[in-house]
Structure formats: structure tokens, C-alpha cells
C-alpha positions in Angstrom: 0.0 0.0 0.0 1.7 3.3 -1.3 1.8 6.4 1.1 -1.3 7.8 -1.1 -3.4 5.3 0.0 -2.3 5.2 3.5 -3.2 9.5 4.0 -6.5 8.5 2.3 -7.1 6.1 5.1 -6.0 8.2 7.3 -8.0 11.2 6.6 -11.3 9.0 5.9 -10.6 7.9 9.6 -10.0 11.1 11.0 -13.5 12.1 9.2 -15.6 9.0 10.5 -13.4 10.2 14.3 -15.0 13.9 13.9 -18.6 12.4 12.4 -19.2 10.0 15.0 -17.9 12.8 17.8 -20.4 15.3 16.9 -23.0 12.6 16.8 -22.1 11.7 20.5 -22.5 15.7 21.3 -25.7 15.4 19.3 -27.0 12.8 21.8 -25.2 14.6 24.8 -27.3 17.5 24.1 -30.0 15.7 23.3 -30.2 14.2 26.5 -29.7 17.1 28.2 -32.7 18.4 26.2 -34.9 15.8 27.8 -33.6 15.6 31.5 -34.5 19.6 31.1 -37.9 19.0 29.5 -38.9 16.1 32.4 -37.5 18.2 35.0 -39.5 21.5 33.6 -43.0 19.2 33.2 -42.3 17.9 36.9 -42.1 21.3 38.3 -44.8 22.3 36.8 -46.6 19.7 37.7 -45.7 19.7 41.3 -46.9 23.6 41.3 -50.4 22.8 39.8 -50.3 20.5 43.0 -49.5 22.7 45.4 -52.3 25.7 44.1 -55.0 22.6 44.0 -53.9 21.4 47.8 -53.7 25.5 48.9 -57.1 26.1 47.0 -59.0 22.7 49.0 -57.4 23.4 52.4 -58.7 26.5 52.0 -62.3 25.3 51.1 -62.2 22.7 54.0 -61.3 25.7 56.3 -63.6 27.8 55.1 -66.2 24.7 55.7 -64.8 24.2 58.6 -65.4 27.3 60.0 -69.3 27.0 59.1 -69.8 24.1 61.0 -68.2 25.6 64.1 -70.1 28.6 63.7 -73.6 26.6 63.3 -72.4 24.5 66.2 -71.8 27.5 68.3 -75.2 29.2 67.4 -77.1 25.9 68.3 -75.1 25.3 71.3 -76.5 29.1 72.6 -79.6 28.8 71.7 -79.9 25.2 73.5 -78.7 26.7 76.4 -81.0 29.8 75.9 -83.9 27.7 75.5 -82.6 25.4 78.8 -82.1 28.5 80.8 -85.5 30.2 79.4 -86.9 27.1 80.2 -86.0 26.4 83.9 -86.8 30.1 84.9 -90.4 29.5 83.7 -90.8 26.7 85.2 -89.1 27.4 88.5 -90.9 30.0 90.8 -88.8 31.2 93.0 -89.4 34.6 95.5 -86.7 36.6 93.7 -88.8 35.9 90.2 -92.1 37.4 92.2 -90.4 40.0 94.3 -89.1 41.3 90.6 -91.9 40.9 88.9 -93.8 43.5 91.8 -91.0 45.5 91.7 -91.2 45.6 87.6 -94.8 46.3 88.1 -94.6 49.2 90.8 -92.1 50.9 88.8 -94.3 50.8 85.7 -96.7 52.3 88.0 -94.7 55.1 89.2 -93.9 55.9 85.7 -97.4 56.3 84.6 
């Protein structure tokens, strides 16, 4: 094989080298392309999560917060109604005496 032939080798070498080196940067890249595109598209994701899980806690608050409210305003008026009850029931001297003296004043205002 003459020295012609040998540099021709050579240099289709050193061409199918460079070729198959830019390929492997190609798919380098690539790659990096796609661990940035799943990383992006997880983020994302993981925020849309978060402003759904903020957005219900606040709706079970918010529900929450009802329920204790209509549990307070029954509990009063249960005990309104138990208190209102016993007084009407129960007769005692203090309930007369200021019922006469409700009466007398009325009387004096007249």
C-alpha cells in the first residue's frame, strides 16, 4: 500500500473520528434536552399540586369554619332555651319579688 493510500485512510478515519464525535454531542445534548424538558414538566406539575392542595385546604377551612359557627349558634340557643326554660318553670321569691317591683315601677312611671 503506497503512502497515497495510507493518507487517504488516514484522513477518511480522521473524518468518521470527527462524524461520530459530533453525533455523541448530538446525543449529549439531546439528552440534556430531555432531563431539562422532564424536570420543567415535573415542576410544573408539582406547582399545579401545590395551588389545588392551597385552594381545597382552604375550602375545608372555610367549611370548617361554618360548622363551628352553626355548632356554636345551636349550642346558645340550646342553652337559651334550657335557661329560658328552667326560669319559667321554676318560681322562686326573687322571680315574684321582681316581677312586683317591675310592676310598681311601671306604676310610678305612669
Amino acid at each position: 500500500m503506497n503512502s497515497q493510500e495510507q493518507l487517504t485512510k488516514s484522513f477518511a478515519a480522521a473524518d468518521d473520528l470527527v462524524k461520530k464525535f459530533w453525533d455523541m454531542w448530538m446525543v449529549g445534548l439531546g439528552s440534556v434536552t430531555w432531563t431539562n424538558d422532564q424536570m420543567e414538566a415535573m415542576a410544573k406539575k408539582y406547582l399545579a399540586q401545590r395551588q389545588q392542595a392551597r385552594e381545597e385546604s382552604g375550602r375545608v377551612i372555610e367549611e370548617l369554619i361554618k360548622q363551628v359557627q352553626n355548632n356554636q349558634a345551636h349550642s346558645q340557643k340550646l342553652v337559651q332555651d334550657t335557661v329560658s326554660s328552667l326560669f319559667s318553670t321554676v318560681d322562686t321569691p326573687f322571680s315574684a319579688f321582681f316581677e312586683d317591683f317591675t310592676k310598681k315601677m311601671q306604676e310610678l312611671v305612669k
